[in-house]
N, C-alpha and C positions, 0 to 999 in steps of 0.2 A: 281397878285392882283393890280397892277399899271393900268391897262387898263381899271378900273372903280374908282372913284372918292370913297375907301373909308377911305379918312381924311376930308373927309366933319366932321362937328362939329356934326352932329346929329349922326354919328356913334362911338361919343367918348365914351359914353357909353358900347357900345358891344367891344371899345376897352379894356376897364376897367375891362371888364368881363374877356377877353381875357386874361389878364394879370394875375391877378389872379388866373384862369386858370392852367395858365403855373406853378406858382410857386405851385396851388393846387398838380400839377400830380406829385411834385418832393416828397410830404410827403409822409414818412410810411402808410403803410394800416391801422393799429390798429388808427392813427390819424388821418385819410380820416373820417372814420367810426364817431370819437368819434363829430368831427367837425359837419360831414355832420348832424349826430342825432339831435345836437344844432342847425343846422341851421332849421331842418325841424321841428323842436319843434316852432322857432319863425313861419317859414310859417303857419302853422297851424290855427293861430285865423287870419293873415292876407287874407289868399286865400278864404275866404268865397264860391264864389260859386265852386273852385274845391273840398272842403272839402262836398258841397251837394251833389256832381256828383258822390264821393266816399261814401259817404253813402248811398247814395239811391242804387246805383251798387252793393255793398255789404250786404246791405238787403234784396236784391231781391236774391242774387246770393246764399245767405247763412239764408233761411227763419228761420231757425231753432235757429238762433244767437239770444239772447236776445240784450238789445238795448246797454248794457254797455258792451256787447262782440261785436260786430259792432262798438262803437263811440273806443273801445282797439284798430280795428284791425285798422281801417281811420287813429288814430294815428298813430298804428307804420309805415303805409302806406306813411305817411309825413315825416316821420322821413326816410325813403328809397328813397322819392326824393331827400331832402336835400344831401342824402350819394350819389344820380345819378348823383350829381355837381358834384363829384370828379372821380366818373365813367366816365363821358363823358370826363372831365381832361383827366384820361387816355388814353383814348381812341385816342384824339387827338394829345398826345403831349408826352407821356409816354415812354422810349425807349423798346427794345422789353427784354431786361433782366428781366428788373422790372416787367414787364407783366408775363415771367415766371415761375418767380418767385412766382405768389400770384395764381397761378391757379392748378388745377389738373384733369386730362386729363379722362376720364370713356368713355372705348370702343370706342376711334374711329377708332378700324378697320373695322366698320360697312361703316364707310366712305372712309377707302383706300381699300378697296376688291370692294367696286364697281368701284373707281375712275382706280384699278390695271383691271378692267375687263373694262376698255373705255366707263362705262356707264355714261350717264349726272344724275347728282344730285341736286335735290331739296330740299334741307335744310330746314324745316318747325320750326318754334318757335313763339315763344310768345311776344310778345312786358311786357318784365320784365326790371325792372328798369337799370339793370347792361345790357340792349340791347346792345348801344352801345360800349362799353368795349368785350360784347361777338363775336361781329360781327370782331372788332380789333385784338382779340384772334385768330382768325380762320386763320389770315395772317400770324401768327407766321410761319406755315407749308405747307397754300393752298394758292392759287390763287384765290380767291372769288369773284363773282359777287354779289355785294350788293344792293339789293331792296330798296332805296330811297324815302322819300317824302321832296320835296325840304323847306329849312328852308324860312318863312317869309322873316326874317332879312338879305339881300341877302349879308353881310358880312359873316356873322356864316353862314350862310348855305357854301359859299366859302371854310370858315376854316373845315370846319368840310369833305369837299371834300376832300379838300387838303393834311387833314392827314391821308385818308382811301386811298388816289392813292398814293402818296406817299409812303404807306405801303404795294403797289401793289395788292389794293383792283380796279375791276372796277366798277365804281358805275352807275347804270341804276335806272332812276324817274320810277316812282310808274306806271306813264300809259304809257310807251314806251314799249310796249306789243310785238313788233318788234324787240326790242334792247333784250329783253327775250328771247324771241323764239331762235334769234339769236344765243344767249350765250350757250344757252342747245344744240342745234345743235352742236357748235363748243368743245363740252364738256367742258365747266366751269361750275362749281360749281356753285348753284344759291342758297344765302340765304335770306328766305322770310318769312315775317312772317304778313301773310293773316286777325289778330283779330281785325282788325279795318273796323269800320263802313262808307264803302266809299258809299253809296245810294242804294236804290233798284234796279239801272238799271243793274250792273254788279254784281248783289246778287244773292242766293237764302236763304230762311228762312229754318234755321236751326237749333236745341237745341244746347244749350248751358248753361250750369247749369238748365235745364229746361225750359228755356225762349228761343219760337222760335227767333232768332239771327238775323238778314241779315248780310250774310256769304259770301263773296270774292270766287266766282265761277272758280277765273283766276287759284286755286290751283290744278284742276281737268283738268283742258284745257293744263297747260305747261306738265302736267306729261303725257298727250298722247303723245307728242314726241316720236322716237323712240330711242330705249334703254335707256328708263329715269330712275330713281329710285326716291321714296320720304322717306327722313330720317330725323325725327326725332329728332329736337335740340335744348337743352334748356340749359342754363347760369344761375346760380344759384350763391348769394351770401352765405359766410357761417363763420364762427365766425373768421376765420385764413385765409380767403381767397376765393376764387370762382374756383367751379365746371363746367366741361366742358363736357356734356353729352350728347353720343350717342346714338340711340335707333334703335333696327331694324329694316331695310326698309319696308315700308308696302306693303303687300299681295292684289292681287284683287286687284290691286287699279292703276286707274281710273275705274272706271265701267260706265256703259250705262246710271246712275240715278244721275243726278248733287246733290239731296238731298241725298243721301246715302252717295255720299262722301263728301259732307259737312258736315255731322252729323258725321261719319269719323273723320275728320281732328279736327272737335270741341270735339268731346269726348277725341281724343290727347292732345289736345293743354288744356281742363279745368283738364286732370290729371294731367299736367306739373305743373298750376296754384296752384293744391292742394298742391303740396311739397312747395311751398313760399309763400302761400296769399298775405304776407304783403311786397314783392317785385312787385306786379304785376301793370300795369299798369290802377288803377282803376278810378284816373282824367279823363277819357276820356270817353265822351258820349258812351258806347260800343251800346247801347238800344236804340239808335237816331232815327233810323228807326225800325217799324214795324209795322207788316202785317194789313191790314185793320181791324179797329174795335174795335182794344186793345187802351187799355188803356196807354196815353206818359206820360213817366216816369219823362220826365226832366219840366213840365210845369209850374213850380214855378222859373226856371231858364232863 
């Protein structure tokens, strides 16, 4: 971290964060939680426009919600960022005791019976608030390639490397589709988690709570590798700790129809979403794009 300038003053901030940080990841869990609630109680009336990106995504995704069951769930939805400060703490800086201590492990022999038959695996998940705490988990045991999107802030994007290699995670950006391929060939594990809205050029339009989607096509294209598998994997918090859950590898799958298995993977990944709502990643444009004609969701934003 010496070989770029960051004690420049404009990075004192994200040092501050950092620090903080640090001394976040050494609290108990029951007081992560009770903090992180308060803090995401103050975000709340502050974040305006991600508090509208979160409602209007959970209106649409859940038509059936009346408005005071919608503006309940945006709440506790804030109230689970706030708790993902001390998750991402973790994540980076946590030692590995502590980690396993708060977690419990559902069926991952779904992932050592492929990994003991030499096949490459694709780890499919959700972008849920405890992501990066989940993704940190997985080093306890594996050797994980980590699907990437590099931070703005090119300190914290740094730290946040630094403590998934250092934990013998490798970490591959989001479009090094090369360094992918790569990794599946060589059998590492590859955890990816495809629910965000990168444009129509590398999409196809897919349901997704009902709402054709533009869907991340790359999840259909790595699993034709040879002897690939795609399994299933979601991180879950839960009152005493967080769930580490396997799901059996999917059948048929790639097929010859890029919609079939993106319809696939999203009917996966929105059953995941049903067991947490109020962990999911709903700040984020998911509805940015879509297919000519519809109606854009975000147009007040």
């Amino acid at each position: 971290m010496t070989k770029t300038n960051f004690y420049h003053p404009k990075f004192i901030p994200t040092w501050v964060l950092i620090f903080f940080m640090r001394i976040g990841a050494k609290l108990p869990f029951s007081l992560q939680v009770i903090l992180g609630k308060g803090i995401g109680k103050i975000l709340y009336p502050l974040m305006g426009r991600f508090r509208k990106i979160a409602y209007i995504n959970i209106s649409r995704c859940f038509p059936n919600k009346n408005l005071t069951q919608v503006e309940s769930l945006v709440r506790q939805n804030f109230e689970s960022v706030g708790i993902s400060i001390f998750e991402t703490a973790n994540a980076y800086f946590a030692n590995n005791e502590k980690i396993k201590k708060i977690i419990s492990v559902n069926n991952e022999r779904y992932l050592i019976n492929a990994l003991n038959k030499d096949q490459s695996v694709i780890l499919l998940a959700a972008h849920f608030m405890p992501l990066m705490l989940g993704s940190r988990a997985l080093l306890l045991k594996h050797t994980i390639a980590n699907i990437y999107r590099p931070q703005d802030n090119p300190l914290f994007d740094e730290v946040m490397r630094k403590g998934f290699v250092d934990n013998g995670a490798v970490m591959i950006k989001t479009q090094d589709t090369r360094s992918m391929m790569k990794a599946i060939k060589n059998g590492l594990p590859i955890w990816y988690a495809p629910d965000q809205d990168l444009g129509e050029k590398n999409s196809v339009f897919a349901p997704f709570f009902n709402i054709q989607t533009a869907t991340v096509a790359a999840t259909a294209r790595l699993a034709k590798a040879k002897n690939t598998t795609v399994i299933p994997y979601f991180f879950i918090r839960t009152n005493t700790g967080y769930e580490m859950n396997f799901e059996p590898p999917l059948k048929n799958y790639p097929s010859d129809d890029p919609i079939k298995d993106a319809t696939k993977t999203n009917k996966i990944l929105q059953d995941q979403v049903l067991k947490a709502p109020e962990q999911y990643l709903w700040i984020h444009k998911r509805f940015k794009t879509q297919p000519e004609g519809e109606e854009y969701f975000y147009k007040d934003l």
